[in-house]
FIDREN-346973 format. One record per residue (C-alpha): residue number from 0; x, y, z negated. Coordinates in Angstrom, 3 decimals, padded with zeros to 6 digits. Layout:
<atoms>
NUM  X  Y  Z
...
</atoms>
This chain:
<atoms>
0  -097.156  029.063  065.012
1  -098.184  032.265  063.009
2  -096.618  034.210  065.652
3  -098.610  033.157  068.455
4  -101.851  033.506  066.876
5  -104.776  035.259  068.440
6  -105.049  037.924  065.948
7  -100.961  038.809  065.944
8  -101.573  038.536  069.899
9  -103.949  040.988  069.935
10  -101.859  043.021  067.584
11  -098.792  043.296  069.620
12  -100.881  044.291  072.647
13  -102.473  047.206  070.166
14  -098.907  048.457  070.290
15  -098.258  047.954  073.364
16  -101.227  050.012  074.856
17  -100.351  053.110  071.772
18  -097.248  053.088  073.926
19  -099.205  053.021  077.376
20  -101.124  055.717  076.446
21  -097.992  057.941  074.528
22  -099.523  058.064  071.163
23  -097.058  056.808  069.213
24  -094.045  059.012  071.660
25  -096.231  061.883  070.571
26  -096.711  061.408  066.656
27  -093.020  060.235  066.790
28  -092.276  063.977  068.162
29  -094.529  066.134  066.051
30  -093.160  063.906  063.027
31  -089.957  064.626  063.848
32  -090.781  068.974  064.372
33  -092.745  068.785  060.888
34  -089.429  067.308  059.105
35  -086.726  069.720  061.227
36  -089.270  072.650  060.226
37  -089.454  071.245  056.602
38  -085.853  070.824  056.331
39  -084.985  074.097  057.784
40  -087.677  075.898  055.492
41  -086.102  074.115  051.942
42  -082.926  075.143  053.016
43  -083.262  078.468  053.245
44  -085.391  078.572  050.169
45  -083.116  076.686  048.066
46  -080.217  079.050  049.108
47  -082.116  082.336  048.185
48  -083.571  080.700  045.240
49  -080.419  079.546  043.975
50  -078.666  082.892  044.542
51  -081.908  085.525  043.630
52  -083.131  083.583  040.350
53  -081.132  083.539  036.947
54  -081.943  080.280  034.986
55  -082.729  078.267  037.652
56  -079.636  076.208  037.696
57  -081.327  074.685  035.066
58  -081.923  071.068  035.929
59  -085.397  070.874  034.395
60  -086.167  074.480  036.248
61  -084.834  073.472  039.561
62  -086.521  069.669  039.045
63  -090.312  070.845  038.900
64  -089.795  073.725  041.773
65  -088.338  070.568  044.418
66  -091.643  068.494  042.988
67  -093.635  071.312  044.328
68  -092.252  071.185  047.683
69  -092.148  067.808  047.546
70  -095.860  067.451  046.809
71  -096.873  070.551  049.375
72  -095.009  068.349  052.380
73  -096.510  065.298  051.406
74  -099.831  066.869  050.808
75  -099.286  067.415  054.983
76  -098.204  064.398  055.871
77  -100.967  062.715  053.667
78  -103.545  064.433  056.055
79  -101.500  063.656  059.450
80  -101.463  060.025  058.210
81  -105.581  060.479  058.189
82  -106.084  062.166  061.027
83  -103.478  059.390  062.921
84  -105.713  056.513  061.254
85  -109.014  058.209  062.769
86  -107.777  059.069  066.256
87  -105.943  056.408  067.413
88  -108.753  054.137  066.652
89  -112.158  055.977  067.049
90  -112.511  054.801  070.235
91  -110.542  051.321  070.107
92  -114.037  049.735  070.141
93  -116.533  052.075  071.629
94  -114.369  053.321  074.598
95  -113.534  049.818  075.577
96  -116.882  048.548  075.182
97  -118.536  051.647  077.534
98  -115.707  051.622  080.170
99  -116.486  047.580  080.679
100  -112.164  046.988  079.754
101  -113.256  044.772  076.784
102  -114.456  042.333  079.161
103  -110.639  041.693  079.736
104  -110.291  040.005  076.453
105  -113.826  038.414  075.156
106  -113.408  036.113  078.751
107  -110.592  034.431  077.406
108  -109.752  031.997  074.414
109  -110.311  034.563  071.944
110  -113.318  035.170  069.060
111  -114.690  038.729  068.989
112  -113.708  038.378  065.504
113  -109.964  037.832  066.279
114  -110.194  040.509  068.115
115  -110.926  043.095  065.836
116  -108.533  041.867  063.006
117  -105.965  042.263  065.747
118  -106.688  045.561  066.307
119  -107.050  046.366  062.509
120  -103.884  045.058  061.827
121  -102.165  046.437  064.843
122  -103.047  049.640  063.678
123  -102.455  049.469  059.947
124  -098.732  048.322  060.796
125  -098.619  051.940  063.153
126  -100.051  053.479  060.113
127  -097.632  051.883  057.449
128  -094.090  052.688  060.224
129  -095.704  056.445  060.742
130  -096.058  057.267  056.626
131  -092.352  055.323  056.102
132  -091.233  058.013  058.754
133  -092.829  060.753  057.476
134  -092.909  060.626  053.793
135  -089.295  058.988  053.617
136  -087.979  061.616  055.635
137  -089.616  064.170  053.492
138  -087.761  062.532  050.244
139  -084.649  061.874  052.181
140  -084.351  065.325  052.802
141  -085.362  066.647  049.404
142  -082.531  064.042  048.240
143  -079.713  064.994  050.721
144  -080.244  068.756  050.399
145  -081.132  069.507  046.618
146  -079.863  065.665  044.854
147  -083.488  065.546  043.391
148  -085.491  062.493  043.355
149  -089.284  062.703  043.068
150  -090.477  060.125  040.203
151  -093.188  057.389  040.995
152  -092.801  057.649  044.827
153  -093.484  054.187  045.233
154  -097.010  053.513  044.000
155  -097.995  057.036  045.280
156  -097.265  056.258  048.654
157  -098.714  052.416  048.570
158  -102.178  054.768  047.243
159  -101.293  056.988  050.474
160  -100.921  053.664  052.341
161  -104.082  052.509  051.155
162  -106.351  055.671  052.194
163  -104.915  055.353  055.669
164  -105.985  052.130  055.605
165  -109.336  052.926  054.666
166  -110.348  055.613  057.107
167  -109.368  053.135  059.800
168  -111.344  050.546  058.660
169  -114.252  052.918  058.785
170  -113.344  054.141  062.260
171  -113.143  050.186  062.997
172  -116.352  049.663  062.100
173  -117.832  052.429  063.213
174  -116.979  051.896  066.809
175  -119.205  048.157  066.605
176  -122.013  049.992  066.967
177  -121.632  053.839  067.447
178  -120.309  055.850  070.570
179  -116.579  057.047  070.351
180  -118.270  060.593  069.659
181  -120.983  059.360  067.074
182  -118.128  057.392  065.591
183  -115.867  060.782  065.177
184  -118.380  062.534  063.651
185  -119.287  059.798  061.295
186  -115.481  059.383  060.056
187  -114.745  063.161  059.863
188  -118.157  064.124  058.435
189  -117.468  061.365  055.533
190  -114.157  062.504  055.118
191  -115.402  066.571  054.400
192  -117.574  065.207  052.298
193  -115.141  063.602  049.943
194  -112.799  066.196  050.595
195  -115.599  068.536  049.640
196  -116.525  066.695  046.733
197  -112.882  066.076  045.255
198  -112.718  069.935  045.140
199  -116.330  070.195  043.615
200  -115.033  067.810  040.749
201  -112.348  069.617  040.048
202  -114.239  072.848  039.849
203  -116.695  070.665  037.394
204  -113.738  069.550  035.187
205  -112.555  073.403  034.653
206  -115.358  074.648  033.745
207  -116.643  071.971  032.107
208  -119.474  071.089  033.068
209  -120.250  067.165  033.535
210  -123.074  067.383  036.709
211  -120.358  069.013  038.730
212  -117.834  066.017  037.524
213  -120.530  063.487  038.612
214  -121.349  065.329  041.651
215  -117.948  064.345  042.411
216  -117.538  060.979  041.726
217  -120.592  060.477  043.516
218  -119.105  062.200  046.913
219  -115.995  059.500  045.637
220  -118.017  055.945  046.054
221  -119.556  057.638  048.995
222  -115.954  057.984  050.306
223  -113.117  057.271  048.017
224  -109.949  058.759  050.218
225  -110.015  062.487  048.416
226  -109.797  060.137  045.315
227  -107.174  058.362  046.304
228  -104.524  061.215  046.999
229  -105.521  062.821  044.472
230  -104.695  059.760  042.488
231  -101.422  059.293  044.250
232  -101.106  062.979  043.594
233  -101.149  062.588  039.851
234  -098.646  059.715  039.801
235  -096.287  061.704  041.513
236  -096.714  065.174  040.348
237  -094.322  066.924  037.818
238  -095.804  069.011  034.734
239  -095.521  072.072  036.725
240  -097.682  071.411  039.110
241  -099.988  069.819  036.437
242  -100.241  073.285  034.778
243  -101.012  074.697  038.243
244  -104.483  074.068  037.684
245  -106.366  073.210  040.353
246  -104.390  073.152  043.909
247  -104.938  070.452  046.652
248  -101.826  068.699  045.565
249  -103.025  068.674  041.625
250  -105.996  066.294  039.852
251  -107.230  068.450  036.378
252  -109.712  065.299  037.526
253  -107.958  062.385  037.762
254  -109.733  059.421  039.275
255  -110.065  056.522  037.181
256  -107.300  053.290  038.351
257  -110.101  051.227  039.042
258  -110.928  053.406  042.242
259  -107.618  051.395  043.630
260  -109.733  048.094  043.217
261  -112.700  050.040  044.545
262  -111.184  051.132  047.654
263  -109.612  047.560  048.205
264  -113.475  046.176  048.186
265  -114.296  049.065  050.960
266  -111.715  048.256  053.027
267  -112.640  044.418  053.005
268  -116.529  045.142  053.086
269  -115.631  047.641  055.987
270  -113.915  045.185  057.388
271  -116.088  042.043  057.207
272  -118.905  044.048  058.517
273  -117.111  045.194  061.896
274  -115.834  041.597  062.160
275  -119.852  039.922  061.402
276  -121.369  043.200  063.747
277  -118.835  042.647  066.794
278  -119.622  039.378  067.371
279  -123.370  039.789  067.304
280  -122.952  042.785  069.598
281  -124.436  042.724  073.666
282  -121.450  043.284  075.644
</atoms>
């Protein structure tokens, strides 16, 4: 049955040794303090807005300011969700491999290919329950405490999905080959570089100037995640924050929709590669 194969198997035992080792107990907790801190900090700023600012009972008024604070918190949780996809995984494949524990599993009735899926799926469901936590609390608590509903949540959190997805993958296969330390360095140093570059296109776009723009995109194939919030950013965003200019939770930029298809062929080539490289690897 579906539930018994290898690859859920190894899944469920992903989980299960998060739990061993308190990682998800401790992103559960400092997901919860974020929230309790974010909830406490609207609170207050909704009840001095509201009583210090003629004109903004206004619904339209009122509307763009909660978008703002709705796109600051998830501009937060948008980079916990990346930093959660790199460090729970960096050294899933490397640390195992150096301290001899893989051993444990490539003796029995599994494929080294199994194996990894497991893992890659084990983790992308952690990743999926951690941004349903943390983003949906954020709206929930923009809903309960103002009545305002953030437009387009939906596909800007399935693009928010889909970056956390793809800096795992590149931890994943990263750790076939590389040390646990090479293979930090090689996820964080691709991820400044797109975050680097998303804020060198933007810079291109207001002054105009169309090397800059491509400078950007460039950084983008390299490393498509900046593009992808910024994306999600976009879809979500309310004309305010638009006519912000450029802020890390605005696109003057905005990445072309077929970046969505591009990232889904990184993921899988990412992906394929760590599956085709693990199983020729000397363990």
């Amino acid at each position: 049955m579906l539930e018994n194969s290898p690859a859920l198997i190894i899944a469920r035992l992903t989980f299960h040794e998060a739990a061993r080792r308190r990682i998800l107990v401790l992103g559960l907790l400092l997901g919860l303090a974020f929230l309790a801190l974010f909830a406490l900090g609207l609170y207050f700023l909704q009840r001095d807005l509201m009583a210090s600012q003629p004109g903004v009972g206004n619904p339209l008024i009122t509307g763009q300011i909660y978008d703002f604070f709705t796109m600051a918190a998830l501009y937060v949780v948008n980079f916990l969700i990346i930093m959660m996809a790199a460090l729970i995984s960096v050294d899933t494949l490397s640390g195992e491999v150096a301290s001899g524990t893989i051993q444990t599993l490539v003796t029995k009735p599994l494929r080294r290919w199994q194996i990894v899926l497991g893992k890659w799926l084990g983790f992308t469901t952690m990743l999926i329950l951690y941004l349903v936590l943390m983003a949906g609390g954020v709206l929930l608590i923009v809903r309960a405490l103002t009545g305002h509903t953030t437009s387009n949540t939906g596909s800007g959190l399935g693009l928010m999905a889909l970056e956390g997805a793809l800096v795992l993958s590149l931890s994943i296969l990263g750790g076939t080959r590389l040390s646990t330390l090479a293979n930090g360095v090689l996820v964080f140093g691709l991820y400044g570089l797109a975050f680097v570059g998303g804020w060198v296109e933007q810079i291109g776009a207001i002054v105009r100037n169309e090397t800059v723009v491509d400078i950007g995109i460039i950084s983008s194939l390299i490393m498509p995640s900046e593009a992808l919030w910024r994306l999600a950013a976009y879809q979500m965003q309310s004309p305010l924050i638009r006519d912000l200019g450029m802020s890390p939770f605005s696109a003057l930029s905005v990445p072309s929709p077929a970046m969505v298809g591009y990232a889904a062929l990184y993921i899988a080539t990412a992906l394929g590669l760590a599956l085709v490289l693990f199983q020729r690897r000397d363990l």
